[in-house]
N, C-alpha and C positions, 0 to 999 in steps of 0.2 A: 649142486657141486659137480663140476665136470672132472671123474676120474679118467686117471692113465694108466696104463699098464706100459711099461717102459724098459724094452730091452737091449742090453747095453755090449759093445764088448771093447777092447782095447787092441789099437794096434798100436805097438811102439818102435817106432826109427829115430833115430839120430840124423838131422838135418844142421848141418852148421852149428851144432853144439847143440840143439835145443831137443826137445823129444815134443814129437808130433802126433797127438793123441785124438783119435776120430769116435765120436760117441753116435751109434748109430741113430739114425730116427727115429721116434716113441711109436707107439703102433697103439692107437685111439681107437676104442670104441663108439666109434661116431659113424651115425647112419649118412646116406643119400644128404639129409636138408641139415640147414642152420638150426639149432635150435636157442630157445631164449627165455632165460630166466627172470623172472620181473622187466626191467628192461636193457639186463647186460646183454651185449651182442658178442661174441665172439669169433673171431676171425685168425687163423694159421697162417702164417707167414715164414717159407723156406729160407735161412740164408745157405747157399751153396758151396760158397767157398768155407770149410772146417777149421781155419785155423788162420795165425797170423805169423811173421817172422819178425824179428825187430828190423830194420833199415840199419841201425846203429843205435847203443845206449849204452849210453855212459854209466849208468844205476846199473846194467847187467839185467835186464826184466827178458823171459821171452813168456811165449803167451800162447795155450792154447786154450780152444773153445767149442762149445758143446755146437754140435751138427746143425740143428734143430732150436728156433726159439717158438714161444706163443705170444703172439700180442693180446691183446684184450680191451676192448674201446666199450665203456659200460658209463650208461646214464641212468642207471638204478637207485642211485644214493646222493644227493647235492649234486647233481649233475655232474660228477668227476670226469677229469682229463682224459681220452684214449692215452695208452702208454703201452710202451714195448716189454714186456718181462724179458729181459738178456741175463744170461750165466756163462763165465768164461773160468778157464783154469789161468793162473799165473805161474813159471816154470824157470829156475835158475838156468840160462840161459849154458853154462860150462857143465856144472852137475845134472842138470835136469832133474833134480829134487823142486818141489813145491820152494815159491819165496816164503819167506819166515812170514808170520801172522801179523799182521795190524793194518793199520787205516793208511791206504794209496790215492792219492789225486789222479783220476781217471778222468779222461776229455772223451767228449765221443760227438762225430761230426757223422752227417747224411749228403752225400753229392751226387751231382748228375752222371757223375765221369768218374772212372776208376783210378786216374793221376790226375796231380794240377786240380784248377776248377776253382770256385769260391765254394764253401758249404753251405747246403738250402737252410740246414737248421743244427743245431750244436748246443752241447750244454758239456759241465765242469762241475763234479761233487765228489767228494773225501768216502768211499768206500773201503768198508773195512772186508779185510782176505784171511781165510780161515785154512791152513795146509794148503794155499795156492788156490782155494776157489773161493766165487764170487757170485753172488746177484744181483741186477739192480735193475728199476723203472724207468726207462730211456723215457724222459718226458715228464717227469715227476718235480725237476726243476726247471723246465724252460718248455712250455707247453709244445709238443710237435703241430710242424704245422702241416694241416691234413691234408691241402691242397696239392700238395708235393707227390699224394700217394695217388695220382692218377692215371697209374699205368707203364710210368716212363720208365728207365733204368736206375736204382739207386744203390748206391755203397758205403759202405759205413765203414769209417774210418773211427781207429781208437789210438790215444796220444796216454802212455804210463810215467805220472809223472813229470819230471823235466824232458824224458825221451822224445826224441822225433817222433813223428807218426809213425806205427807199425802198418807195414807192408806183407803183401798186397792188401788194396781194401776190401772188404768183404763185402760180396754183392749180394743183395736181398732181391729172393724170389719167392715164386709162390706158390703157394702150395694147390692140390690138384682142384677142391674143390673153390679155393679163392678165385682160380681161374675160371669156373662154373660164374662165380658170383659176379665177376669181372664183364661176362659177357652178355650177362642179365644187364650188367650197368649199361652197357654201351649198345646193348640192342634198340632198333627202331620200331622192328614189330616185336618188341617182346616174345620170342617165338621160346626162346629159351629158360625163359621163366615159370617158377613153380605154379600151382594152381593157386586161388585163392575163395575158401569156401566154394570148393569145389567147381569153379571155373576157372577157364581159362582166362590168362590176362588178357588176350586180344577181344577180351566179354567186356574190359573198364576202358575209359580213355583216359590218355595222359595227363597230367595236372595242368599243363598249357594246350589248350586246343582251337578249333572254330567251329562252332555247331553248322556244320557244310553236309555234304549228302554222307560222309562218313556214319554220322553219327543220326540223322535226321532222314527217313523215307520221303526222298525226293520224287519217286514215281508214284506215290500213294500216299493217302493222309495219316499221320499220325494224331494218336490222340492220349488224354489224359482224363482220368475219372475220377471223381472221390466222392463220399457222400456225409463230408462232414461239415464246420460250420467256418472255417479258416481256408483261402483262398489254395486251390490245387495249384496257380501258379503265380508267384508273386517275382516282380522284377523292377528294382532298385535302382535310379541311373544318380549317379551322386554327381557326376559332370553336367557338360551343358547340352548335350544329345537327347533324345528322343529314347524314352522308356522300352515303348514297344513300338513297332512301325509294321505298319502294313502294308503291301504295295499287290496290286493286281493289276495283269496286262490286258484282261478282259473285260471288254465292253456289253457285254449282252445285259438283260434285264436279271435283276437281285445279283449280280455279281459283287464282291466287295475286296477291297484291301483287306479291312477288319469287318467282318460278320457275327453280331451276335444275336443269342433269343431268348428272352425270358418266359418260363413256363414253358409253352406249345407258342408255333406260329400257322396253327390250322387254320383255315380260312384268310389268313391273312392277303391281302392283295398283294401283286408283287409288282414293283417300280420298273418304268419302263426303260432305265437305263441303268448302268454300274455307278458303284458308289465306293468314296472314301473307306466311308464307315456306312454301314448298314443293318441297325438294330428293330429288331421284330418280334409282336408278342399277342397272342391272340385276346392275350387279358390282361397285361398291365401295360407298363409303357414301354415302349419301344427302346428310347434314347432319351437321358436324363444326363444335365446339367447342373451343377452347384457351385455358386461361388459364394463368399463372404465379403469379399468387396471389391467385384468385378463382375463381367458378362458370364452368366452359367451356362451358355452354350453363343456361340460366336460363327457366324456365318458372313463367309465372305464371296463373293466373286466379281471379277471382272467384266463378264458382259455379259449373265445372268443375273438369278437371283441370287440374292446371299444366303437365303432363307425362304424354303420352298413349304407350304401344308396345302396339302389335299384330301379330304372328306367322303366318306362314300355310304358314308350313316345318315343316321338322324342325328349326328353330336356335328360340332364345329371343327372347322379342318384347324383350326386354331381357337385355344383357352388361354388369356392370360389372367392369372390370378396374381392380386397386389396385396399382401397381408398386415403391411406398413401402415406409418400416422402421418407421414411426411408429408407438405404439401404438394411434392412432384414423385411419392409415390405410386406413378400410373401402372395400369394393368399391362396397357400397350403404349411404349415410346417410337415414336418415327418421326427420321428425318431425313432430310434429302438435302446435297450441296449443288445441286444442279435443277434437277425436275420436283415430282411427286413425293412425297413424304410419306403417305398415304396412295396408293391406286386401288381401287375397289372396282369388281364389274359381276354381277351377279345377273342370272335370268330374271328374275324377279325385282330384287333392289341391289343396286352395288353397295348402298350402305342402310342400315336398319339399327336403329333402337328402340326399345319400348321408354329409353331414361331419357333425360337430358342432355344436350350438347351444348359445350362450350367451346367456343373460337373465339381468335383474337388474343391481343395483349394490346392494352389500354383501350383506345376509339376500335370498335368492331361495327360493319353495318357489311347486310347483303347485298350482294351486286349483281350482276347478270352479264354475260360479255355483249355488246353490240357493237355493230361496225358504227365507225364514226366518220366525218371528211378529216381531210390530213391537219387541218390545222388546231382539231379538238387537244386540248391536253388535263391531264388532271387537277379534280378542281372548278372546271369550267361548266360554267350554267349551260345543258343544249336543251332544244327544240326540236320536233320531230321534222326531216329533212322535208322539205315541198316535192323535190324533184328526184327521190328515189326510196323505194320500200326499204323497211326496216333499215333504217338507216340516222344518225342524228348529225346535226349540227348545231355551230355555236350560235347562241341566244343573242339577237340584235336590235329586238325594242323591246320597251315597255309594257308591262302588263300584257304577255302572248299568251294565248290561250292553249297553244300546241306546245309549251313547256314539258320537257321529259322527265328531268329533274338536274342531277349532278354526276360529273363521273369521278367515282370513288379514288381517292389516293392509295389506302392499302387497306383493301375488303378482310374482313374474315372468313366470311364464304363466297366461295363466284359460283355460279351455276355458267353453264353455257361451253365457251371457249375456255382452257384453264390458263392460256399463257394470253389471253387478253391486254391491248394497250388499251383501252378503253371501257372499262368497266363502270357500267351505269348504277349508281347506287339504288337500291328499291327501299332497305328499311335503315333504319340503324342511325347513330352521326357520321357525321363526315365532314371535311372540312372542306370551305366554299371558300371563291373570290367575289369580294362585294364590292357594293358602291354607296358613299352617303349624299349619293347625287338627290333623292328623295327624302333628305333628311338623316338625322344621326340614326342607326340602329341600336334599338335597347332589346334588352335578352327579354325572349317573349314574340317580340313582333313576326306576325307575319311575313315571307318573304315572296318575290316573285322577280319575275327577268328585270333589267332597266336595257337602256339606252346603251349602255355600255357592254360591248360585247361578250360573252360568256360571265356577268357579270349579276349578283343579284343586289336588289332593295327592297328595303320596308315597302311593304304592300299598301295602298290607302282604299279604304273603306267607302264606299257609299251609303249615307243616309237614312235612310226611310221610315219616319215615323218614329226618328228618333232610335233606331236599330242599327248597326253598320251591317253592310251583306259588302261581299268580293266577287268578284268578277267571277262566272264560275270556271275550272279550269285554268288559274294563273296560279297559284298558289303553289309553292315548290319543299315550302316546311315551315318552320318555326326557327329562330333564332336563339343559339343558346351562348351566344357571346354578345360584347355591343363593339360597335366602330362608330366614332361621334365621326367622322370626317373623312375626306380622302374616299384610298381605295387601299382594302387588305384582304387575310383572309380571315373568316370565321367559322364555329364549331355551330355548324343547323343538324337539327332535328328532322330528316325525312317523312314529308306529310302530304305525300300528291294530294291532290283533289281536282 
């Protein structure tokens, strides 16, 4: 409970009939600060002008009023209204006796301006007068509105009854230390502001800021520690931006945008250029990806790698492990829309497994790149060229003995040249252009060159003793399709001899 100790005296004059009665200021025992009870606030507010005169009234009202009001704006209880406590004397304006006792319609208006003007805010309630005084809660039936109390000049106008406004309006000021509180409001550095647990407020930042060198040691690192199980710094981005970003101008080696290290990074080698991100760990892992149904880590670049590992152990500069059932749960996926899908290049072997290897989708056969003459195309039976090393051409008679085999249409493995036109099949099927110039082809039959060029046919046997034997050296595979007639392709079985 805020007491008062409240000393009073009277002066009385006769001013146009009325008696002009001045109650001096209360005299508070209130220290230096605000203080605050649960969470009422309290706040003084001077009015300076002491009194009113009537303008004219017809009812005979005049009016006088205490020096000194207190507001009180408290959200202690149901979040109640601020409101003004106001007390005024009412005064027979010819005797200057108190008006007779009962309930008065009192208006009471707030403006910019001392005359004229629209009122910011105003309310109208039935107040009862006891010997000519009064109390009542300015605000109590028409909420004040708060916005209005921002420093500017305001005057309060009061209407008795049917009477005109009473004149002059009474201008509300402030009291010594509202004006203290006033300039805490409106300071920039807070220079003026009380402490708060024992700092200064230029210790906090304002509720709107930008973590810029203010607030942030831009000549030296700042840092943050904790040793508990909940992340020391968590950040939220609920729009479409970037959580946290990291940017460095620095190129030299282990440099980073974002830098992190799990455990120690003793021993750890250090990269011969800057990075994005840059994580390092002498005993687990460096950088870890997780998705649920997407890439758990995603590398791109434009005219490097997307995705760089390098090794300097006894372990693999690269582990993929596949923990799925799926049929294209692979350990490692690679593809290319232009070149290599795969590049491997090791001292030893570019590419090694102890397991098996599968290539291809549907027909897979090995192939080897060789140069060919220009009018080789895929498909086409060659022969080893007469007139130039390693070299082939198309097949132009019957049963050749210098048969190469076939060049692949779409190998599964090539050894050799990787972007080869001419890829010589060695194992596998493949699909050939024939001829049933020799007779129909049934699946089975031997094959070897004909007459037609890059072309093959059933092979025919020689005799002996009731045995067949083949020419040796003509034989290009096996047939695993038939062509009764004509010329087409078919599916042979790679079988030099």
């Amino acid at each position: 409970m805020l007491k008062q100790i409240w000393h009073s005296y009277k002066n009385h004059t006769m001013e146009n009939g009325c008696e002009r009665q001045t109650i001096a200021s209360p005299v508070r025992l209130l220290g230096r600060r605000l203080f605050l009870q649960g969470s009422a606030l309290l706040l003084a507010l001077l009015l300076l002008d002491g009194y009113f005169l009537p303008r004219s009234s017809t009812s005979g009202f005049g009016l006088a009023l205490a020096a000194e009001q207190v507001t009180m704006i408290s959200a202690s209880t149901g979040a109640s209204a601020p409101v003004i406590v106001y007390q005024a004397r009412l005064l027979d304006p010819v005797t200057g006796q108190p008006k007779a006792d009962g309930a008065y319609t009192i208006t009471f208006n707030l403006y910019a301006v001392a005359t004229g003007g629209a009122p910011l805010w105003g309310e109208a309630k039935s107040i009862p007068v006891n010997k000519g005084l009064f109390s009542t809660l300015l605000g109590d039936t028409t909420p004040l509105n708060l916005s209005i109390f921002n420093g500017q000049e305001l005057y309060l106008g009061v209407t008795i009854s049917g009477d005109p406004e009473a004149t002059p309006r009474q201008r509300i000021g402030h009291s010594a230390y509202a004006l203290f509180a006033e300039t805490a409001l409106k300071a920039t550095t807070a220079t003026n502001a009380d402490t708060l647990d024992g700092q200064d407020a230029t210790a906090f930042a304002p509720t709107a800021h930008q973590h810029d060198s203010q607030y942030i040691n831009a000549t030296g690192p700042d840092s943050m520690s904790g040793n508990g199980t909940t992340p020391i710094l968590s950040v939220t981005q609920s729009g479409a931006g970037n959580g946290i970003q990291g940017t460095t101008a620095a190129t030299g080696a282990a440099k980073a945008g974002v830098y992190g290290v799990a455990g120690t990074d003793t021993g750890v080698s250090t990269p011969a250029k800057a990075a994005g991100v840059l994580g390092r760990s002498a005993d687990s892992f460096g950088v870890v990806g997780y998705s649920r149904n997407d890439d758990g880590v995603y590398g791109h670049s434009t005219n490097a790698y997307g995705v760089r590992a390098e090794g300097g152990g006894a372990k693999a500069a690269v582990l993929a492990l596949a923990f799925g059932s799926g049929a294209t749960n692979y350990g490692v996926e690679a593809r290319s829309s232009s070149t290599h899908g795969v590049y491997a290049d090791g001292a030893l072997y570019g590419f090694y497994t102890p397991d098996k290897i599968f290539a291809g989708q549907g027909l897979g056969d090995i192939a080897e790149h060789i140069p060919a003459a220009a009018d080789v195309t895929l498909g086409d039976v060659v022969v080893i060229d007469p007139d130039h090393d390693e070299r082939v051409i198309k097949s132009y008679k019957a049963n050749d003995p210098t048969v190469a085999g076939v060049i692949s249409t779409e190998p599964a493995m090539l050894i050799g040249k990787a972007d080869s036109p001419t890829p010589l099949a060695l194992a596998g099927r493949v699909p050939v252009k024939a001829s049933a110039e020799n007779g129909p082809i049934q699946r089975g039959d031997l094959l070897t060159t004909s007459n037609t060029p890059g072309h093959a046919m059933k092979a025919d046997p020689v005799l002996i003793s009731g045995i067949p034997f083949y020419a040796p050296g003509t034989i290009i595979g096996k047939a695993m399709g038939e062509l009764t007639e004509g010329m087409g392709v078919i599916i042979i079985l790679i079988l030099p001899q």
